[in-house]
N, C-alpha and C positions, 0 to 999 in steps of 0.2 A: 764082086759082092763084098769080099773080104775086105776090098781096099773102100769099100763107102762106109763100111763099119768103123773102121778104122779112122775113117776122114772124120766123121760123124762125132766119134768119141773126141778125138781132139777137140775139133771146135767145142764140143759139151767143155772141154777141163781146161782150156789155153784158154782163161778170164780176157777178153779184152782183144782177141789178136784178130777174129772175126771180121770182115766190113761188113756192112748192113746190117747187125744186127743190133737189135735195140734193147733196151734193160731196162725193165721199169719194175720198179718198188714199191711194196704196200705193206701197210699194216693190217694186223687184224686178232682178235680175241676170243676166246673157246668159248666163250656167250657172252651176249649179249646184254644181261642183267642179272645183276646177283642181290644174294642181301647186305646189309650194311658189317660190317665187320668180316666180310669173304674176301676170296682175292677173283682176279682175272690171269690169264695166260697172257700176254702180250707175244705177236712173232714180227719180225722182220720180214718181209721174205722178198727174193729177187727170181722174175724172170727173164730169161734170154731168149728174145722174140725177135725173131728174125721175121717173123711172120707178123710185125707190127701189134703184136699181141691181142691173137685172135683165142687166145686159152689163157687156163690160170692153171699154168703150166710152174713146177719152179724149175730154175735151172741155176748153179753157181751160186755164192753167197755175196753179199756188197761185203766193199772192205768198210770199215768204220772210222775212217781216217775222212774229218768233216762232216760226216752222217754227226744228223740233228734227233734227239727220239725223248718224245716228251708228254706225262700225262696233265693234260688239264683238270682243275676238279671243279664242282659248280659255285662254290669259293670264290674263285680265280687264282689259286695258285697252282704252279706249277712244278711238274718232280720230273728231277734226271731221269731218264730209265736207261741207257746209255751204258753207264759204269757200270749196272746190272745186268748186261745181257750177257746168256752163258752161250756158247756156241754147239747146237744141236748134233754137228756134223761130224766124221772122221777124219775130214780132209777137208784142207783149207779152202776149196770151193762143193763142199756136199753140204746139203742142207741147211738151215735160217738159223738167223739169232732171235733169241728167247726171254723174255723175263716172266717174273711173276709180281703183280703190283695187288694191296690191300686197299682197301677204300672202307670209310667209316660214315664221311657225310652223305646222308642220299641227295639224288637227284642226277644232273647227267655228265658224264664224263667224254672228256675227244682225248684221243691216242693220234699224236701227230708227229710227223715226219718230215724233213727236209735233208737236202743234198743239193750243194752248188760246186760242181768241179768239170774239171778240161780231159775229156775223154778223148781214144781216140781209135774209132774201127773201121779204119779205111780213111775219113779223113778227120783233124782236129774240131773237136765241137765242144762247146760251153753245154753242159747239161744239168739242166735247173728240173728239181723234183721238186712235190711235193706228195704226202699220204696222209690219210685218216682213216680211222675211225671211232666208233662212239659206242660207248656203255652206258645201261642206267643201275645207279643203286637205290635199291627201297628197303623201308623197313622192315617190310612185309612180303613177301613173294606173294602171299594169298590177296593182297590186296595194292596191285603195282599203282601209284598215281601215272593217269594218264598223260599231266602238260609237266616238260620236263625240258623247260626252254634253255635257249643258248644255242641252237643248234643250228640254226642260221646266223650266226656271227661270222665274218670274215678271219681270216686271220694276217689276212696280206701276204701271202705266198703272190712270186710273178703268177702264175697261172696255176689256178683252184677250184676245186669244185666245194659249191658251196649248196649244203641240203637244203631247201626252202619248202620240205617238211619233215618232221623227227623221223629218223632211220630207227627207231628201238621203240616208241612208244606211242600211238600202237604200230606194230610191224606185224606182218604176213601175208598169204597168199591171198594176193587181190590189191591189196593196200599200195600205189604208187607213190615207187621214188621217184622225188621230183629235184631237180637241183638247177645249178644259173651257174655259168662258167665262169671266172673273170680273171682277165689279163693286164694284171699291172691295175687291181682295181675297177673294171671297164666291162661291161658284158662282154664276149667274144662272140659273136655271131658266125654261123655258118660251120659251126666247128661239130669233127663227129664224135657223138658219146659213143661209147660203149660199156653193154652191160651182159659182162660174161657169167653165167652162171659155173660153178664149178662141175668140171666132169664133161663140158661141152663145149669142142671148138666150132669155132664160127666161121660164116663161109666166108671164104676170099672178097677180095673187094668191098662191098659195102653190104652187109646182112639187113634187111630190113626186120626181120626175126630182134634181136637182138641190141640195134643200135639205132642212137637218133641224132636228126641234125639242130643244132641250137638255133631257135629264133632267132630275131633282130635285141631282143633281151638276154639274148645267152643261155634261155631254159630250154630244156628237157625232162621229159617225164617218162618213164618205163614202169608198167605193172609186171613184176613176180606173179607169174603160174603156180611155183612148188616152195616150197622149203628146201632154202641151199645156203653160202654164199653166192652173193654177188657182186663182182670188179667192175666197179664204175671204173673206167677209163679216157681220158683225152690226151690229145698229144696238140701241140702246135710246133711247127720250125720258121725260123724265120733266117734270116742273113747277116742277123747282128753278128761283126764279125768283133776282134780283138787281136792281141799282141800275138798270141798262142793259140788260137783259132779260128775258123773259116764259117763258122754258123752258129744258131742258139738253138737246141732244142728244149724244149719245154716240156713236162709231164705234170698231170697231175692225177692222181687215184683215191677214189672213197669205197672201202669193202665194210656191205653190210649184209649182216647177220637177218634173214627169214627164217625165222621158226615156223612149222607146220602148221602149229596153234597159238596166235596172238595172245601173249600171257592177261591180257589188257581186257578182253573184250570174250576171249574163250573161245573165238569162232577160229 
């Protein structure tokens, strides 16, 4: 028993030295909508899902060597967050990276992510990420505007999920997330979402609880029960292989924020 404890703990601290286990990356923020002159939390955060990420589990921190991390404003410009993240952890793979970002214009904001690099856990793989997600500023908490578009725009990630309807406005229990997968642009069909709530792993194989398979347009829809987050998640692999690698794994993840009470509508 000593020696599985023991096994267990390496794998959790030897970043990288694992086969099969997979790392996927998201972002996410301590709310979902503030007023216009407040800030947001932005984190980082990395799982180590050997278990093809059936929890929103963290395990180990990404290194930031290529890691992309960026707010968009309803503007369209764009701000580092990158040079700003502080490292929450005591050890160089404990716990996520951090910033803290202000926002002055209202309307809606995406928190996004990218990682393209040659990993290798057992065999060499190209591992193409992408993450989001979305805030809204108003003027007024007492009085949130409901259409706070942008939120179906693309951004051209190889493979993304893209919301095709607002995650923040109105959000709660009952309200479906609905979104469209797309690969290099292209719906992905056939492809399985998943949507983990936090605090709840999901059952092996294919959960019908918790995850959907995309039409022949790449959509999926899943209705929230509770107030939590939620990890949208996809994966795709294929065999594009290269100089320095034997396959392509692809990720992409959207964590959105359910409040108990939709700020929008009171219900």
């Amino acid at each position: 028993m000593l020696k599985t404890f023991i096994g267990g703990l390496l794998l959790a601290t030897l970043f990288g030295t694992a086969p099969a286990f997979a790392h996927d990356t998201w972002v996410q923020t301590n709310t979902n909508l503030i007023r216009s002159g407040d800030a947001v939390h932005v984190d980082l955060m990395l799982g180590n899902h050997g278990n093809e990420h059936r929890d929103f589990k963290l395990a180990s921190k990404i290194a930031l060597d290529g890691v992309d991390l960026k707010v968009h404003s309803p503007d369209g410009k764009a701000y580092d967050l990158k040079s700003q993240l502080i490292d929450v952890g005591y050890t160089p793979k404990e716990g996520f990276w951090s910033t803290k970002f202000a926002a002055t214009t209202p309307g809606l904001y995406l928190v996004n992510h990218s990682v393209d690099k040659v990993v290798n856990h057992g065999t060499p793989a190209r591992s193409i990420k992408s993450a989001k997600t979305y805030f809204v500023v108003s003027s007024s908490l007492d009085n949130v505007p409901q259409e706070n578009p942008g939120f179906d725009k693309p951004l051209g990630h190889a493979l993304e999920l893209v919301p095709e309807a607002n995650t923040v406005t109105p959000m709660g229990p009952d309200v479906p997330i609905r979104v469209k997968v797309l690969l290099k642009g292209e719906p992905l069909a056939g492809a399985t979402v998943s949507f983990i709530p936090r605090g709840v792993t999901l059952k092996e194989g294919f959960d019908p609880e918790y995850e959907r398979t995309t039409n022949d347009n790449g959509r999926a829809m899943f209705i929230p029960k509770d107030g939590n987050y939620y990890l949208v998640v996809v994966h795709h692999l294929t065999k594009e292989a290269g100089a320095d690698f034997t396959e392509t794994k692809y990720t992409a993840t959207l964590t959105v924020y359910v409040p108990d009470v939709c700020p929008c509508c009171g219900e």
